[in-house]
N, C-alpha and C positions, 0 to 999 in steps of 0.2 A: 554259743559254740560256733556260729557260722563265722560271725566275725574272727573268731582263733583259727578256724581252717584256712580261711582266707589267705591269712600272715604267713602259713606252711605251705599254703597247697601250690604244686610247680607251676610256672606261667606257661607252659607248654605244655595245651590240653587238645589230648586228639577232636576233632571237627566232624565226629561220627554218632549218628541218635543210639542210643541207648546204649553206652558205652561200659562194659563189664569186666573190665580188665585188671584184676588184683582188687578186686573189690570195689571198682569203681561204679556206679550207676547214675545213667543222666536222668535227670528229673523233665527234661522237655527238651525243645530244638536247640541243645547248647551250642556256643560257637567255639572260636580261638581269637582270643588277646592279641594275636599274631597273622591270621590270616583275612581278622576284619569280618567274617562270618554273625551273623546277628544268634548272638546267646538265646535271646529271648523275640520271638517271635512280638510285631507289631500288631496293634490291635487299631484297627484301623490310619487314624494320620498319628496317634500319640504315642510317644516314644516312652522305651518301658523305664521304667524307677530301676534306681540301683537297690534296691529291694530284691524287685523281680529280679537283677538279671546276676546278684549274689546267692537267689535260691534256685535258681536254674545251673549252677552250676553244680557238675556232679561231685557226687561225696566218695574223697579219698578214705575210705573204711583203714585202712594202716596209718594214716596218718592221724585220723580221730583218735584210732587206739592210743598213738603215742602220746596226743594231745592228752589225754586225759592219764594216761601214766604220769604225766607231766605234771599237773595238778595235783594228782597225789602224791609223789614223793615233796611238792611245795607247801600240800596244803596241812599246816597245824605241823609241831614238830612233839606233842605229848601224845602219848603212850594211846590206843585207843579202848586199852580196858581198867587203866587208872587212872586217867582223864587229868594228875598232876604230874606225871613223871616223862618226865623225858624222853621219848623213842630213840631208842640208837639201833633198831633194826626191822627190817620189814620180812614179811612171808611174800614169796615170788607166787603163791598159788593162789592162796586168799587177801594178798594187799591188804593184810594189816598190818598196824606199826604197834613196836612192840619194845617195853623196856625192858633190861636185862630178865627180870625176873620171871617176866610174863615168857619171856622165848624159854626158857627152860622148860617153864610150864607146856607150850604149843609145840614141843618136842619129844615131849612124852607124852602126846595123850596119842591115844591107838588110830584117830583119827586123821592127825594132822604129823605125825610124828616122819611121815616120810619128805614131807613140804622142805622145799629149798627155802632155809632163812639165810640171807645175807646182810651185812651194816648198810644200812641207809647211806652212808658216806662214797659208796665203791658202787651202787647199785644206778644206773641211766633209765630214763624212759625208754628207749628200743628196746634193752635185757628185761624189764619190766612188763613192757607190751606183751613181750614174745612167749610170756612163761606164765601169761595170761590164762586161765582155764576157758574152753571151749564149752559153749551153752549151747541150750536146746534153744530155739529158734521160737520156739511157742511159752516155753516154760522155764524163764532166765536164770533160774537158780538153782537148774539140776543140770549135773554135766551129760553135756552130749558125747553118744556111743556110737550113735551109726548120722551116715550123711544116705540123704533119699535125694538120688539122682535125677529122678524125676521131675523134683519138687527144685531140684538144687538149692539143699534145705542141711543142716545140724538137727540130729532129733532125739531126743532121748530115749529111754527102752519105754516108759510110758505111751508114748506118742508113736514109735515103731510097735507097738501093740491095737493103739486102738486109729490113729488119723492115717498112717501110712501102712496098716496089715496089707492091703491091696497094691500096694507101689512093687511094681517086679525088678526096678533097680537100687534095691535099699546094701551098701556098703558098709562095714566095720570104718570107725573115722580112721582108725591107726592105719588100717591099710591104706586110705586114701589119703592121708596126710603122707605116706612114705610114697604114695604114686605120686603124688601132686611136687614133693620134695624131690623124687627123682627126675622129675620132669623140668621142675626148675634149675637142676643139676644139667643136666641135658643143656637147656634154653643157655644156661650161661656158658658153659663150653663153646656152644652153637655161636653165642655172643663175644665172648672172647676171640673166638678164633675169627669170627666177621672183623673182628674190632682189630686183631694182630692182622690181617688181611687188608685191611684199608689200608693203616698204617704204612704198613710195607709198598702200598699201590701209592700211598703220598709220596713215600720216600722214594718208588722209582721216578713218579711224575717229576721231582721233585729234581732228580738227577738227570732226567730227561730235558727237562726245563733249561738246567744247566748244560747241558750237552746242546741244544738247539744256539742258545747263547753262543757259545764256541763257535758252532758249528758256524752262525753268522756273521763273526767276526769274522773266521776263514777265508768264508765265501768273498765277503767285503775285499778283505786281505786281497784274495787272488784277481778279483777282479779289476783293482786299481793297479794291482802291477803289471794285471794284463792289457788294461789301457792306457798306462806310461809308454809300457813298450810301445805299442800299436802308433801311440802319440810322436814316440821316438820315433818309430820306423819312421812314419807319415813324414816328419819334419824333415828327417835323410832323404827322404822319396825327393822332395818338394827343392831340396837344396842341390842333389844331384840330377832332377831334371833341367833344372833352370841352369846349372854350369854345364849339361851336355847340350839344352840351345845355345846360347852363347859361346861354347866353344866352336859346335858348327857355326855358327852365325862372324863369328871374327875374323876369320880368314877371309871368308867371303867379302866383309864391308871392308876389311883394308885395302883387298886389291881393287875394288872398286874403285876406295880412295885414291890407289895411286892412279887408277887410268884416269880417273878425274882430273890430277894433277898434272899429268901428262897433257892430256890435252886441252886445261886450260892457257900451258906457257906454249901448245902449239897455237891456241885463240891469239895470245899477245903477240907473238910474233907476226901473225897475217892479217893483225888490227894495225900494226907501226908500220909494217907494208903497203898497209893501205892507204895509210896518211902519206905514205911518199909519193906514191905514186899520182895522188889526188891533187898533191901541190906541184906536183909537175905540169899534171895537165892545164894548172891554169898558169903558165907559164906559154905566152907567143915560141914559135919552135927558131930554136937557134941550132947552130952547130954544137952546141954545147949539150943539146937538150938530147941529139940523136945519141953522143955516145952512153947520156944518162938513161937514155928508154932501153939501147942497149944490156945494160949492168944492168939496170933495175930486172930487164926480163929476165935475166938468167939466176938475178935472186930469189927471182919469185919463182921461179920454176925448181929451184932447189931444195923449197920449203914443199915440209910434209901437210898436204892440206887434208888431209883425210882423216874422218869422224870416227873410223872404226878402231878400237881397240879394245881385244879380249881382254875379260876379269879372268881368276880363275873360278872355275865350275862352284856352283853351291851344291854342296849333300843336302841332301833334305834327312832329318833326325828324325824325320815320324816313327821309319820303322823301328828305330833301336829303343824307340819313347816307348812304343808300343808295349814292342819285347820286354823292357824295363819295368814298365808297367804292370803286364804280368806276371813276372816273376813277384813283383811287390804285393799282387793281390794273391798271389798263391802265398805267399810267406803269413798275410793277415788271414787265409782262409785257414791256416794252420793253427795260427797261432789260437784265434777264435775255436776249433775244432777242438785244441788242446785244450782251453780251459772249460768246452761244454765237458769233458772226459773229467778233468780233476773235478767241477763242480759232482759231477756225475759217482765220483766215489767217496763223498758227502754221504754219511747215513743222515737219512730223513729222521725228526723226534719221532714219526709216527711210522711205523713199518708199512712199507704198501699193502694196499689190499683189494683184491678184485670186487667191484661191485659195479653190475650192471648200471649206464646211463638211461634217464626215463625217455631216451627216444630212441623208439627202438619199430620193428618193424608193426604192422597193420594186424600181425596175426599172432604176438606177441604177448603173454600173460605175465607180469614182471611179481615175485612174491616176499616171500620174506627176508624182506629191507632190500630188493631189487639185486638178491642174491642169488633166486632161482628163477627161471626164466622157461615158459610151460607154451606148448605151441596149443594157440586157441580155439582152433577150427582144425582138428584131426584127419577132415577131410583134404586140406590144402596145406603143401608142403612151400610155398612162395611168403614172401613178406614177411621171413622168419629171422632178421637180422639183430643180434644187438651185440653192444660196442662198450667198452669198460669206460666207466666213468670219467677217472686218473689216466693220466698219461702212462707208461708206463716207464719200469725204472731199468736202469740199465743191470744186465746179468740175474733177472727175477723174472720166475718161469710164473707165467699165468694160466691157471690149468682151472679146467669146469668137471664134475664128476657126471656122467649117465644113470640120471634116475630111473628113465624110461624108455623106451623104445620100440620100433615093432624090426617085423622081418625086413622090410626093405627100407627102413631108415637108414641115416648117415649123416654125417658130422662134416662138414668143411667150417676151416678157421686160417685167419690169419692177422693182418695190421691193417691200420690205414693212420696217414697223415692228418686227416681231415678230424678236425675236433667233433664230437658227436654233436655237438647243437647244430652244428652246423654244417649237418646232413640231412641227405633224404633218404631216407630207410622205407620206403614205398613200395622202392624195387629190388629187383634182385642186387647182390654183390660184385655179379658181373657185368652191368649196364655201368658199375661207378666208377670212377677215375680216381687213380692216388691208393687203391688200394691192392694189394699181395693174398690171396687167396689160396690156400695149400688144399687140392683136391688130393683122391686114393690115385688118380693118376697122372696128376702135372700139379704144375704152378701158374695160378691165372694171376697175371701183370695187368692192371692196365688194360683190360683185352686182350694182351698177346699172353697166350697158354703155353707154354711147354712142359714135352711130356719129361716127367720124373720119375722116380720109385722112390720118392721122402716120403709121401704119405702114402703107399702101399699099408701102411698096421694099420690106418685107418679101414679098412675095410675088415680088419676082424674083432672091431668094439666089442662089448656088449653089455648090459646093464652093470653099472660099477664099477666099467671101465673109466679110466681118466684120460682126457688129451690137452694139452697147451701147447703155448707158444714163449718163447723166448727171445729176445735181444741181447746181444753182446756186445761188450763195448766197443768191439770193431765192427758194429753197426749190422750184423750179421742175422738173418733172424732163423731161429732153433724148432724143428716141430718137436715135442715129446707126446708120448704113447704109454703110458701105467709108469709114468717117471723114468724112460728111456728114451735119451737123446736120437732121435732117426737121424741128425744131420744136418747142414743148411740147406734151409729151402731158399732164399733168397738173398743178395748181399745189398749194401747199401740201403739199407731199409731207409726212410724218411725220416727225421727226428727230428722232435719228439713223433711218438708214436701211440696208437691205441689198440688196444687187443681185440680182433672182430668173432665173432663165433654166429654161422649160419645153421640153426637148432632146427635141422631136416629130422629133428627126432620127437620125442612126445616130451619131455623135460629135462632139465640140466641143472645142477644147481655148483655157485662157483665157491671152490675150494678156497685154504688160505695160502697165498703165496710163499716160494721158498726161494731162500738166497743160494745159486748157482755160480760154480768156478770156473 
């Protein structure tokens, strides 16, 4: 028999001692085929026999049943009360096979006359198992009446007389076979609907999955067009600076040129002057020579000898480079600005969600899954800082609920730039830099406070109240108060940004984010 259960029994077998589950019972430290688990316990260095660890497994009690349903509708195919005739039908109650004749017989007698007989041909081992008669536990061959809850036992009226008189939870079986029925009714609804449940959770992941796809092709999409442009700009940038040097630049080398040229044919002419006058002198002085020094001096006195001559003025391009320049980095600081905005109305595959970062202040209690956040020292309201995990997402309001509180508690919240790791939450909120702080009566910057009335509701919280923060996509950021907008408390927030909340209170725990318009 063990070897036949084997062949049946499912390879996925819970890894739990003494396992009773639909009739299951382990016989010792069984394990799983699957999770590697030792079936059978070692006995010092020797490794146990597939003996042992085939009777260490526990015994499927339904499946035995069917196995031996099985057997018998295979085993012998004559009659079992004329031992030459042919069976062509079985009793569903007592499992016997029976030939025409005999079944006429086993249907009239007073005993058996109400038994399901059906043809061997149409009859399965599970219909067979199932229609099984229930026996007493102590006494196999009388049907069982009542189940002894105590015992978790089948017992007949004999045995509910004299073994279980004392048992004070003894049950009718019928009743407990229609709880047990109703229960397994129950358990499969319960499982069905788990099971249409998943299902359904595959098939959003599943479209989810697909949607992320898209979603990163988009992203892709926009970003390579948006560094074409960029690339374009740049190239135009680089082609129209370099023609606005040069274009200052060319006026300027020509006339340069021409003074050059100017005054290199003024060089030749008081270089050929000077050779005349040089070969005069070495000439003895005749009458001839005075009227020559004469002419010669009045030629040479006629020539322009003089070094100077204005180019015209050079501009200098800086400042229009400058100018130019800037206008170019404000077009890129756009264009960039633009595409963090389109990335930005991207829905994420995973909807945002507030969860506290693990570095958080000194006085800081972080709880279930660093979604509630519990001040640890009651006595000290300082070092109470923590800061959401996630960046947050543009136009999704981040809101914490007040679990507790006392009379002179209060709640300050706001952003900050700075990634949570990489922070020091030691000190207060107002010693930090980079971060926007919405008090009941300003907005603390940076250390520069001014006074407001954004967070004026903040001062009539109270247990169950809700407060958050928000960002908008024109970088704005939102106080809300039981899911009403107070207003902007600060513009230009820093981005990316994180949600800060200073829990001057006894506990907080954070809400699930909502998409805002």
């Amino acid at each position: 028999m063990t070897s036949t259960l084997q062949r049946f029994y499912p390879v996925v077998i819970s890894c739990v001692d003494n396992v009773s589950f639909l009739g299951l019972k382990s016989k010792s430290d069984a394990g799983c085929p699957l999770c590697t688990c030792p079936i059978v316990e070692h006995q010092g260095n020797s490794s146990p026999s597939a003996a042992d660890v085939s009777s260490a497994l526990p015994t499927d009690s339904v499946m035995e049943a069917i196995v031996e349903s099985a057997g018998m509708l295979v085993k012998g195919d004559m009659c079992t009360v004329c031992d030459d005739v042919t069976a062509e039908y079985i009793c569903m109650q007592c499992g016997e096979k029976m030939c025409p004749s005999c079944m006429k017989i086993h249907k009239k007698m007073i005993a058996t006359r109400s038994h399901d007989v059906e043809s061997v041909s149409t009859v399965t081992p599970e219909r067979l198992a199932a229609s099984r008669p229930t026996l007493c536990a102590d006494h196999g061959d009388k049907q069982a009446e009542f189940f002894c809850a105590d015992h978790r036992l089948v017992i007949c009226v004999t045995c509910f007389s004299n073994k279980h008189n004392e048992c004070p939870n003894i049950k009718h079986l019928d009743n407990e076979m229609k709880s047990a029925e109703k229960s397994l009714d129950l358990l499969t609804e319960k499982l069905a609907e788990g099971e249409d449940n998943l299902k359904q959770a595959i098939v959003n992941l599943n479209a989810r999955i697909k949607q992320a796809d898209v979603t990163e092709l988009e992203n892709m999409e926009l970003v390579d067009k948006t560094c074409d442009r960029l690339h374009k700009m740049l190239d135009e940038c680089r082609k129209q600076l370099k023609k606005l040097i040069s274009d200052s630049l060319s006026n300027f080398k020509k006339s340069l040129c021409d003074v050059k040229i100017e005054l290199e044919k003024r060089l030749e002419k008081v270089t050929s002057h000077k050779h005349l006058v040089t070969r005069a002198t070495t000439v003895r002085p005749r009458p001839a020579l005075i009227h020559a020094a004469k002419t010669l001096t009045d030629r040479v006195n006629s020539l322009d000898l003089s070094d100077e001559l204005e180019a015209e003025p050079w501009v200098n391009p800086s400042p229009e480079i400058t100018k130019y320049c800037d206008d170019v980095g404000k077009q890129i600081t756009a264009e960039l600005q633009n595409m963090e905005l389109e990335l930005a109305k991207f829905e994420t595959t995973q909807a945002p969600v507030l969860v506290f970062h693990e570095n958080c202040g000194s006085n800081v209690l972080l709880m279930n899954g660093q979604k509630t956040a519990r001040r640890a020292d009651e006595s000290h309201t300082d070092n109470t800082t923590v800061v959401s995990r996630d960046a947050m997402a543009a136009n999704v309001l981040y809101e914490v609920r007040i679990d507790e509180m006392g009379d002179d508690d209060c709640v300050n919240l706001g952003v900050t730039g700075i990634p949570p790791a990489q922070l020091n939450l030691k000190t207060s909120t107002l010693d930090l830099t980079d971060f926007i702080t919405i008090w009941s009566d300003g907005v603390d910057r940076n250390d520069d406070f001014v006074d407001s009335y954004i967070g004026k509701a903040l001062d009539s919280i109270t247990v169950g109240s809700r407060v958050g923060v928000l960002v908008d996509s024109s970088k704005d950021l939102h106080l809300y108060v039981d899911g009403h907008d107070q207003g902007v408390a600060a513009k230009d927030v820093p981005w990316p940004c994180f949600a800060v909340f200073d829990i001057d209170i006894s506990q907080m725990t954070a809400l699930k984010t909502s998409k805002k318009t």
